[in-house]
LUMKOL-639175 format. One record per residue (C-alpha): residue in one letter; x, y, z. Coordinates in steps of 0.001 Angstrom, whole numbers, plus 524288, in hexadecimal, padded with zeros to 5 digits. Example, Ala and Ser with C-alpha at 12.3 -4.5 7.8 and 13.67 -1.06 7.14 Angstrom:
residues 2
A8300C7EE6C81E78 S835667FBDC81BE4 
//
This chain:
residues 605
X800008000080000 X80B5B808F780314 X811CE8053C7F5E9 X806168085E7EF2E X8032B814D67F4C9 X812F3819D57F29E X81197816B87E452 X8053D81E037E33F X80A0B829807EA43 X816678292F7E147 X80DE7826B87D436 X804A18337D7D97A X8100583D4D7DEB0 X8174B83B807D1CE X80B1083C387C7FB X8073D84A297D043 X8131884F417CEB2 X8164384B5A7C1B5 X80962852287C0C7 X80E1F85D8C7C5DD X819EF860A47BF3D X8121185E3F7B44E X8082086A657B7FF X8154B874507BB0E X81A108704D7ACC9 X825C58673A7AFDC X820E285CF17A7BE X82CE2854117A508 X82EBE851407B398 X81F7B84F087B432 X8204C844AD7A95B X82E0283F927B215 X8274583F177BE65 X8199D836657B8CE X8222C82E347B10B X8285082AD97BE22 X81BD8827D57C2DC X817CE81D9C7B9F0 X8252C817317BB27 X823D4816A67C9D9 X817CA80DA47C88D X81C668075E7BA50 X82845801507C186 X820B37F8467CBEE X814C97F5957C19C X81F607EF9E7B68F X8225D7E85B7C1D4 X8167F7E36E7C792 X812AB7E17A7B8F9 X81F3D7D8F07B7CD X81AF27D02D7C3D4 X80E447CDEC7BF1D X8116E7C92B7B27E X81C747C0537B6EB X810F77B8567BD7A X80A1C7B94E7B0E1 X7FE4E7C14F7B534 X7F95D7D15B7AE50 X7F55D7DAF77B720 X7F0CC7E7E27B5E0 X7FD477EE5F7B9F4 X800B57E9E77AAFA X7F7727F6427A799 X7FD96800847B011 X80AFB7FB807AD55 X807C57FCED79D32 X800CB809557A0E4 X80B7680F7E7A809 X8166880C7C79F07 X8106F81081793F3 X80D0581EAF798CB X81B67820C779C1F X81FF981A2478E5D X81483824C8788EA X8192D8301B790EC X80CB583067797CF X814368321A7A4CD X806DE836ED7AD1F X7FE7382C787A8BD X80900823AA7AD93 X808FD82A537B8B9 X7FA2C82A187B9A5 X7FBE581B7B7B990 X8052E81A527C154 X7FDEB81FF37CBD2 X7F1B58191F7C7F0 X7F79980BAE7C9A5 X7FF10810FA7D66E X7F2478173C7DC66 X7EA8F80B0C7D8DD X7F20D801DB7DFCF X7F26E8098B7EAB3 X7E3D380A5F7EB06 X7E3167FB327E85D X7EBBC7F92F7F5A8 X7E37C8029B7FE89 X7D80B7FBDB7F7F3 X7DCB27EEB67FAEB X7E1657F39F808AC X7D2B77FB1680B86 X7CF9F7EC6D80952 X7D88A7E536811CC X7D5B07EEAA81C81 X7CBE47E346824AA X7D64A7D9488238C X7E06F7E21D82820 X7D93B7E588832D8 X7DB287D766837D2 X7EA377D7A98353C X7EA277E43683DA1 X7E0AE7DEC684850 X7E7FC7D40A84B6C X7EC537D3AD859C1 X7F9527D4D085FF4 X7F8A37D3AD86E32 X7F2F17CA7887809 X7F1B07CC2B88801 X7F44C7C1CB88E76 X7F1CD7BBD989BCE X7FDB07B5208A075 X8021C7B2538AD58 X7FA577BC2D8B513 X7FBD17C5F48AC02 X7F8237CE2689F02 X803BB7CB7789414 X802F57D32C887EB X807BD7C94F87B60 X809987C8EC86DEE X7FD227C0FB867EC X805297B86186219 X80BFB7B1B887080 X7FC3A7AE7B873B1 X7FAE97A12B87490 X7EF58798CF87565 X7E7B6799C5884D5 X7EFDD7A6D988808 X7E6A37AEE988DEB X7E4527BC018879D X7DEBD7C8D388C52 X7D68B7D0D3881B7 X7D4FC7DF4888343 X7C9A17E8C488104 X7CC4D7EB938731B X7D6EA7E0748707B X7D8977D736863DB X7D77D7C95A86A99 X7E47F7C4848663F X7E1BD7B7508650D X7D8DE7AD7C86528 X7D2977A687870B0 X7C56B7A51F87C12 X7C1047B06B88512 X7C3DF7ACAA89329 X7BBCD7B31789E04 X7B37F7BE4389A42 X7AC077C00B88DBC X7B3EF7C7CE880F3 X7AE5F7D11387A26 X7B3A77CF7B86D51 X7B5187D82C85F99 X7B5807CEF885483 X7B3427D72F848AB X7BF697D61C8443B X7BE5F7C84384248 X7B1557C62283DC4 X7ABA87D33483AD3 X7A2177D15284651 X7A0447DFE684A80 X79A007DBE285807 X7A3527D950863C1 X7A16D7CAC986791 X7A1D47C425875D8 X7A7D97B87C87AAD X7A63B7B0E688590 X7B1227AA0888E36 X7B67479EE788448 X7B27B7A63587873 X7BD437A68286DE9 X7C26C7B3EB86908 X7CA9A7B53F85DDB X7D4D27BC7485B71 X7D5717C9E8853B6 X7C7247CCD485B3A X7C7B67DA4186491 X7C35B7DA5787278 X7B7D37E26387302 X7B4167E17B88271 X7BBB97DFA488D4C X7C7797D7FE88E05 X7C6D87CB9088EF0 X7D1737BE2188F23 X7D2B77B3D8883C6 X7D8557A6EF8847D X7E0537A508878C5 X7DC7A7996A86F75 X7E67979AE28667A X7F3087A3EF86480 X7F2477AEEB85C4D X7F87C7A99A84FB0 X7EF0B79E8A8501F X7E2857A994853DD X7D7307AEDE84C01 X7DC8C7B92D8476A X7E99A7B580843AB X7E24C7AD3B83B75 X7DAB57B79C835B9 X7E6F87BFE4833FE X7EDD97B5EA82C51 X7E1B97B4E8822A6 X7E1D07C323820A5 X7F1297C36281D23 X7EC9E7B99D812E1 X7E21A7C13780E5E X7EB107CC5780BBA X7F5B87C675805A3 X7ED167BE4C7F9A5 X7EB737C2EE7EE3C X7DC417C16A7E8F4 X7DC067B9AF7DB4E X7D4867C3C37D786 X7DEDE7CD207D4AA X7E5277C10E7C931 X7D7A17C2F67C32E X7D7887CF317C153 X7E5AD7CF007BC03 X7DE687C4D67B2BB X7D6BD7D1D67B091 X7E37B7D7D77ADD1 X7E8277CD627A456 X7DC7A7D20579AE4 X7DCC87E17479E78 X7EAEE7E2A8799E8 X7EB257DEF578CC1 X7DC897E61E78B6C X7E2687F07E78FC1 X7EDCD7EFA6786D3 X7E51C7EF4977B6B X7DDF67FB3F77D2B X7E9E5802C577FC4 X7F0D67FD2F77482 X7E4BE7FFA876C78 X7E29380D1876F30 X7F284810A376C8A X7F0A580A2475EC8 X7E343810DA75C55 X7E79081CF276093 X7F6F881B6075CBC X7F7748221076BCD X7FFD081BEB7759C X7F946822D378055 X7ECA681D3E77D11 X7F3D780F7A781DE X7F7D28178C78E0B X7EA9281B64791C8 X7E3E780E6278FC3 X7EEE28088879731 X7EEB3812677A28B X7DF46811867A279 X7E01C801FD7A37D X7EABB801C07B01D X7E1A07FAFA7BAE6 X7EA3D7F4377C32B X7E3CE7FA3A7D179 X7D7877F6507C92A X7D88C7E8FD7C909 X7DCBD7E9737D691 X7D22D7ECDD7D9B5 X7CDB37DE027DA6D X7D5B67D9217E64F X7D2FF7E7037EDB2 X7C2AB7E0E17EB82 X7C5E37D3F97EFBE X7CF237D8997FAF4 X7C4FD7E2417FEF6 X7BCB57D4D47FECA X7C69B7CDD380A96 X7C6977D8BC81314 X7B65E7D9A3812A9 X7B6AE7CA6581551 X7BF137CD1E82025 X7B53F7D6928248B X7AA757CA8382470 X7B39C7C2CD82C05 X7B7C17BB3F82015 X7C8687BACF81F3C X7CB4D7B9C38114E X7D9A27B44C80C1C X7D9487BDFA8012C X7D1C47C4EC7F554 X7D1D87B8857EDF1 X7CA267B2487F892 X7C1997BC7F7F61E X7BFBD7B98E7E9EB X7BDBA7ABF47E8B2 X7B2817B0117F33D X7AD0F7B8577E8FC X7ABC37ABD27DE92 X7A5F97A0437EBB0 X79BB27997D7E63C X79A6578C7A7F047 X79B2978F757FD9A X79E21783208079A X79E9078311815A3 X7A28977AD382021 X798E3778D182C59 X79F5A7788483961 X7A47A7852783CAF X7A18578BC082EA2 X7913C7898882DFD X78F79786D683AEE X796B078CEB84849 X7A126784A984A66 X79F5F78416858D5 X79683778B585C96 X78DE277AA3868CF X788CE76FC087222 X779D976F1F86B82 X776A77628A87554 X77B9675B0F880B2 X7772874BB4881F1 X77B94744C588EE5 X77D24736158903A X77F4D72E9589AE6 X77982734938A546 X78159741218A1EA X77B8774E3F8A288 X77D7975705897DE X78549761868A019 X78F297587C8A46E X78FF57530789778 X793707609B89129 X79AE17640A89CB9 X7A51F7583289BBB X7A4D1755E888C69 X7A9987679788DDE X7B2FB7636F8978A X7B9CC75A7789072 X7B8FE762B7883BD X7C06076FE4889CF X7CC43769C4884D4 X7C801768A787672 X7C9617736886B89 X7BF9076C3F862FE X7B3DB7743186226 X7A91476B3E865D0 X7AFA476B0187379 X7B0E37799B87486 X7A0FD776968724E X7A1667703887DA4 X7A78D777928857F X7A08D7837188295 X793C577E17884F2 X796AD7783C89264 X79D47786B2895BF X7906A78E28891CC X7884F782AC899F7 X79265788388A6E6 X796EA779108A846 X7A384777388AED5 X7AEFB771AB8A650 X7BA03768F18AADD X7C6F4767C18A522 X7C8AC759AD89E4E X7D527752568A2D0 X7DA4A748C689C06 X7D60374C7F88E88 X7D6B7744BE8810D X7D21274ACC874A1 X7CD827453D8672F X7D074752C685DCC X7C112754C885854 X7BCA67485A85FE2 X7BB9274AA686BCA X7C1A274D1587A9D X7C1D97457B886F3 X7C71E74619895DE X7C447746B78A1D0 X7BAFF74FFE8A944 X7BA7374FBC8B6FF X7B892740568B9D8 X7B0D973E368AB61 X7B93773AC389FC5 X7B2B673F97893BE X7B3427400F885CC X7AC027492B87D39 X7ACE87495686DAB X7AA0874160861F0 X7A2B0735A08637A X7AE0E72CB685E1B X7B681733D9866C0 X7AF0D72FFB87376 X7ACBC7222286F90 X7BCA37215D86D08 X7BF2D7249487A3C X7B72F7195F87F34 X7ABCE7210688454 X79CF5717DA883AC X7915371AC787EED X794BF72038870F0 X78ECF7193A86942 X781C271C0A86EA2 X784D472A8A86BFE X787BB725E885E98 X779F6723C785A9A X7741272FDB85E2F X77F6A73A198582C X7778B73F7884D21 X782E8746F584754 X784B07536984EE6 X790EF759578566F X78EA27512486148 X7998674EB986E93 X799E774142873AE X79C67743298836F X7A278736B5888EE X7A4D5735E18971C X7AB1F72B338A02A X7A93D721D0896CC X79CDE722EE89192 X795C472BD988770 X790907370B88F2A X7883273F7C88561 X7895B747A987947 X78A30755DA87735 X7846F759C486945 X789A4767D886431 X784D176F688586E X78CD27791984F95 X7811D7848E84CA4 X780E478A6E83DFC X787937982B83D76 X77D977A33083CC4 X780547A9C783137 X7828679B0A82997 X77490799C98262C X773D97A44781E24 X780F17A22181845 X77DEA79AF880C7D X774647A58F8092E X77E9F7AF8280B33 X787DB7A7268022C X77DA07A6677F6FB X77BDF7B49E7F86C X787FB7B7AD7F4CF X78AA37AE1F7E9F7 X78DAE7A1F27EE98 X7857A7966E7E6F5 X789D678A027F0B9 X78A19789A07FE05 X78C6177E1A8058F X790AE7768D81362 X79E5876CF68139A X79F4C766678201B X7A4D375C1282806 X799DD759468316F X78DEE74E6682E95 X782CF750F48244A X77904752A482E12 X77F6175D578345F X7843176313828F2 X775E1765018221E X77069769D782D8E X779887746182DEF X77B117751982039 X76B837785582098 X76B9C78106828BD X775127898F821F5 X76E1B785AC81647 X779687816780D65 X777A177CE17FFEF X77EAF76F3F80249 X786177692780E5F X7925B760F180C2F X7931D758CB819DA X79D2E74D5381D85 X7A83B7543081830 X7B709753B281BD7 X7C16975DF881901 X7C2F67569880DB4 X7B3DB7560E80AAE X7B3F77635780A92 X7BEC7764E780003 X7B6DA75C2D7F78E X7AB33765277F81A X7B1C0771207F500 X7B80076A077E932 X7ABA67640C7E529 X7A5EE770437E55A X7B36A774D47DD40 X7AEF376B7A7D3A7 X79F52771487D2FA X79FF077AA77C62D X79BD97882D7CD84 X79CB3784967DA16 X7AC3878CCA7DA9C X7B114793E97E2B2 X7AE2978A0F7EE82 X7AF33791987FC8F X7B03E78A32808DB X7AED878D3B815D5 X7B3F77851A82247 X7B9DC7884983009 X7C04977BDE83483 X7CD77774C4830DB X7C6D676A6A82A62 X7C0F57756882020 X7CE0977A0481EA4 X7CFBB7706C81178 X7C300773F680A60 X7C6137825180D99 X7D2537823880683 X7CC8677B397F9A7 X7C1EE782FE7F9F0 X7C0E4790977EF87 X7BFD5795607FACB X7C17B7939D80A18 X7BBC779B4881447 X7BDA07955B8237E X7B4C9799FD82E37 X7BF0879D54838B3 X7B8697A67584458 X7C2007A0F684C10 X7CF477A12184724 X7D6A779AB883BE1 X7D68978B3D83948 X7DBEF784C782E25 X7CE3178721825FD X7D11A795F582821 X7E1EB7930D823CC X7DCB178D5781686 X7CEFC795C8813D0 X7CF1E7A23080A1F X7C7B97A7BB813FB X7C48E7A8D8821EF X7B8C47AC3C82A97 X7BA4B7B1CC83668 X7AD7F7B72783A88 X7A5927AC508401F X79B927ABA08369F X799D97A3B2828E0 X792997AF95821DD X79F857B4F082072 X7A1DD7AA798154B X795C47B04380E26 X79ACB7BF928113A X7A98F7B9C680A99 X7A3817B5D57FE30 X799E17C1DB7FDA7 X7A6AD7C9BA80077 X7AD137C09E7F5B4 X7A4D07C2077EB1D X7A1EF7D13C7EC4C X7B2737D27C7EC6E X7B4097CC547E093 X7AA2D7D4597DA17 X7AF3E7DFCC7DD4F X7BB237DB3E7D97F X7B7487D7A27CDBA X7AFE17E4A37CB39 X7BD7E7EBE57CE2B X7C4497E5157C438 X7BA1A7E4797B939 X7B6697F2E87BBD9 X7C5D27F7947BB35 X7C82D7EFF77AE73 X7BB477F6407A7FD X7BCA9803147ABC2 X7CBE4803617A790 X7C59E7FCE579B5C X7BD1F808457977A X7C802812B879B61 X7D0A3809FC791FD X7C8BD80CAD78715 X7C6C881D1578905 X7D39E81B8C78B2B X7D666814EA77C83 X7CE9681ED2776F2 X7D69D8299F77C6A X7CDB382E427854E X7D60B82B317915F X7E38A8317E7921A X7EC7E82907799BF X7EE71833847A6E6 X7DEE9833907A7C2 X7DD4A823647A5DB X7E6278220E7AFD7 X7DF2682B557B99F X7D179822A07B464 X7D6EB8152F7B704 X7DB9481B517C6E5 X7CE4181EB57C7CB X7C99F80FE87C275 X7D2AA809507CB9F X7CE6F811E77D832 X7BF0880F187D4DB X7C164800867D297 X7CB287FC9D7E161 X7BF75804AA7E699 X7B59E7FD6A7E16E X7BD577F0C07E54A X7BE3B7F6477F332 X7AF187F5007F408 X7B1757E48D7F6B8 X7B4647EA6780610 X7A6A97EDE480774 
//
């Protein structure tokens, strides 16, 4: 940006006072000074010329490079000039532009925390965020970024999360909440128990993606250089025409000078970068203007279920003793014995029994099946609570009774001294805003929308009903879910192919897919390390707000270039006719390049 505006201030300080030498009648230094001019910027454009051709591609810097030589080989030294600070001046405007449009997604890269409180022996130690390491506890201060993630302990946090998810409404946790990172204290202060240290957090996560975002080049920008590929040699024509009609070499000048649109055409990534930092807005990070743009073209929409359609955090929906147990005590010891488990049907658990005010104990002697299940000793009782193959592994009676009446649901087998001592069924509740998705989707262009999933049928259509899907895909593996997407690869207009997932195992049909968006509220996983996209707001409309966003970007990007190239078009042909000296076409094609980045910048509202 600092590059761009130096040229342009060189480019304009040497064309005004060429300009006025030229009024006090020293003419020959005039001429001197704006020849100077256009050398200043013919120098780098022969070179960035040069590099583009080596990799075999034409761009429009072709034009102003033609354009600029030939008005000093012509002696038209302020045309040059003209140019000169036309193609200066436009790339200047093309990087505020693009900057104006980067401006939300900087705004992350500047939030991002630094400090952390800490209690540690007895006292209040002031760190670096990055020494935090996982159960540190951390004081948060009235108006402090919560440097990393973790669960409110004690009082309740009042917590700003706009930032993250756009929500403009402070939100309030309870003790054992989780905050995330890069969210502002908006109460009192309050103390976090770190889940995870900094570089692993929330918004170090988020960071990262943004970094990417900034750094990709949108394909976009090679199409319109395919634009470029036909608008040269046009161009050419009609300037070499009207010389040989006219026997007038400055007719070729003007046409040439007329038909320089190189902050034109940029105009296309400014529309689809404009596009990233409204997504980002919506709570949607975006790797990049292509991404964008590929958004713009989604025609099949698929979705996972768990976590994606529905919540993602099961709660206990019914409690059946056996045994002579009651259903307290049953949810009481199965929570026990799941406080030492991540998995998130435990964390179920041991919410539930919290809000009923039942008393935990800490298990002893713990073993634990990863996804199966968990078992110890609490108090005198050994118990086991998980799968039901799990509990009939470890030798506990009575399963196969419990067998026959599963009917398919989330259900916790609860064995205890030996014997099967109930079940605890949980349910996973459709997100709000997912039964009007599909609607939403078809709204905005999208002709197939449908549910991939891992869990049973009978789950799946029931969910899949009530979110009113056009077809449910059920029983599938990671791999099951690649063959869907490529099925639908192989469906004539059914391309581009967008799927949407937020655990590890969707990371593989994320990464095949056109493209990948994972649902990550809560931080990054591998589905949010391969994705094109990331969600960060908790809420599946913001897949339906990317592809709206999408598909207006790439219009307006489209419109930008289409609109440049016709305009310099019809100024190409007054221009031929000798209607259009070369100084005054190059002041006209300034003004075509300013109206076009403009209208580009409408993609941030």
């Amino acid at each position: 940006m600092v590059r761009a505006r130096t040229t342009t201030a060189l480019t304009l300080f040497g064309l005004v006072l060429g300009g006025v030498l030229h009024l006090v009648g020293v003419d020959r230094p005039a001429e001197w000074l704006w020849a100077a001019t256009a050398a200043l910027m013919l120098v780098p454009l022969a070179a960035s010329v040069a590099r583009t051709l080596w990799h075999r591609d034409v761009g429009v810097d072709a034009i102003a490079l033609v354009a600029i030589a030939a008005a000093l080989a012509l002696g038209e030294y302020l045309a040059g000039a003209v140019v000169a600070l036309m193609l200066a001046g436009g790339n200047a405007l093309e990087e505020f532009a693009a900057g104006r449009a980067r401006r939300a997604l900087t705004a992350l890269l500047a939030h991002a925390p630094q400090i952390a409180h800490v209690h540690r022996d007895g006292n209040l130690e002031e760190i670096d965020v990055a020494d935090v390491v996982r159960g540190d506890l951390v004081l948060v201060r009235p108006g402090e970024i919560v440097p990393v993630d973790g669960d409110v302990v004690g009082g309740e946090a009042v917590v700003d999360e706009s930032t993250l998810t756009g929500e403009p409404m402070p939100v309030t946790h309870r003790p054992g909440d989780a905050v995330r990172s890069g969210t502002a204290n908006a109460g009192g202060p309050f103390d976090l128990r770190a889940s995870r240290p900094a570089s692993e957090s929330a918004y170090a996560a988020i960071v990262e993606l943004v970094r990417e975002a900034e750094v990709q080049r949108a394909p976009f920008v090679r199409l319109a250089d395919r634009y470029a590929a036909i608008f040269l040699p046009v161009t050419l024509i009609v300037a070499g025409g009207a010389w040989i009609a006219s026997g007038d070499p400055v007719r070729f000048l003007a046409v040439m000078v007329v038909a320089t649109p190189c902050p034109l055409i940029l105009a296309a990534p400014v529309a689809l970068i404009a596009g990233v930092s409204r997504a980002a807005r919506h709570g949607v990070i975006v790797k990049g203007g292509g991404v964008i743009e590929k958004l713009g073209r989604v025609r099949t929409v698929l979705l996972d279920k768990t976590g994606t359609l529905t919540v993602g955090q099961p709660t206990v929906d019914r409690i059946q003793p056996l045994d002579g147990v009651g259903d307290l005590e049953l949810l009481r010891l199965a929570a026990s014995v799941d406080q030492i488990s991540p998995h998130v049907v435990a964390e179920a658990l041991v919410h539930e029994a919290q809000r009923r005010g039942l008393r935990l104990e800490l298990p002893r002697e713990t073993t634990e099946g990863p996804g199966e299940g968990v078992e110890g000793l609490v108090g005198e009782h050994r118990v086991a609570a998980g799968s039901l193959d799990w509990v009939t592994r470890r030798g506990y009676d009575g399963t196969a009774a419990v067998a026959r009446v599963l009917d398919g649901s989330a259900t916790v087998v609860v064995g205890i001294d030996g014997r099967v001592g109930g079940t605890i069924t949980l349910s996973d509740p459709l997100r709000p805003d997912a039964r009007t998705l599909r609607a939403e989707l078809r709204a905005a262009g999208v002709e197939h929308v449908a549910m991939v999933t891992g869990d049973r049928r009978a789950a799946a259509e029931a969910i899949a009903a009530a979110a009113a899907m056009d077809d449910v895909y059920a029983d599938c593996s990671p791999e099951g879910k690649v063959d869907v997407i490529t099925a639908m690869h192989a469906q004539p207009g059914s391309q581009p192919v967008l799927m949407v997932g937020d655990g590890i195992n969707d990371a593989p049909a994320l990464a095949v897919a056109d493209v990948g968006i994972a649902m990550a509220p809560a931080g990054a996983t591998v589905s949010s390390e391969t994705a094109d996209a990331v969600i960060v707001a908790d809420r599946v409309g913001a897949v339906a707000d990317a592809v709206r966003i999408g598909r207006r970007s790439l219009r307006i990007a489209r419109q930008s270039v289409l609109a440049g190239m016709a305009l310099s078009l019809v100024a190409m042909g007054f221009a031929a006719a000798g209607m259009i000296p070369p100084v005054d076409g190059a002041l006209l094609q300034e003004g075509i390049d300013v109206a076009v980045i403009l209208n580009a910048l409408r993609a941030l509202r």
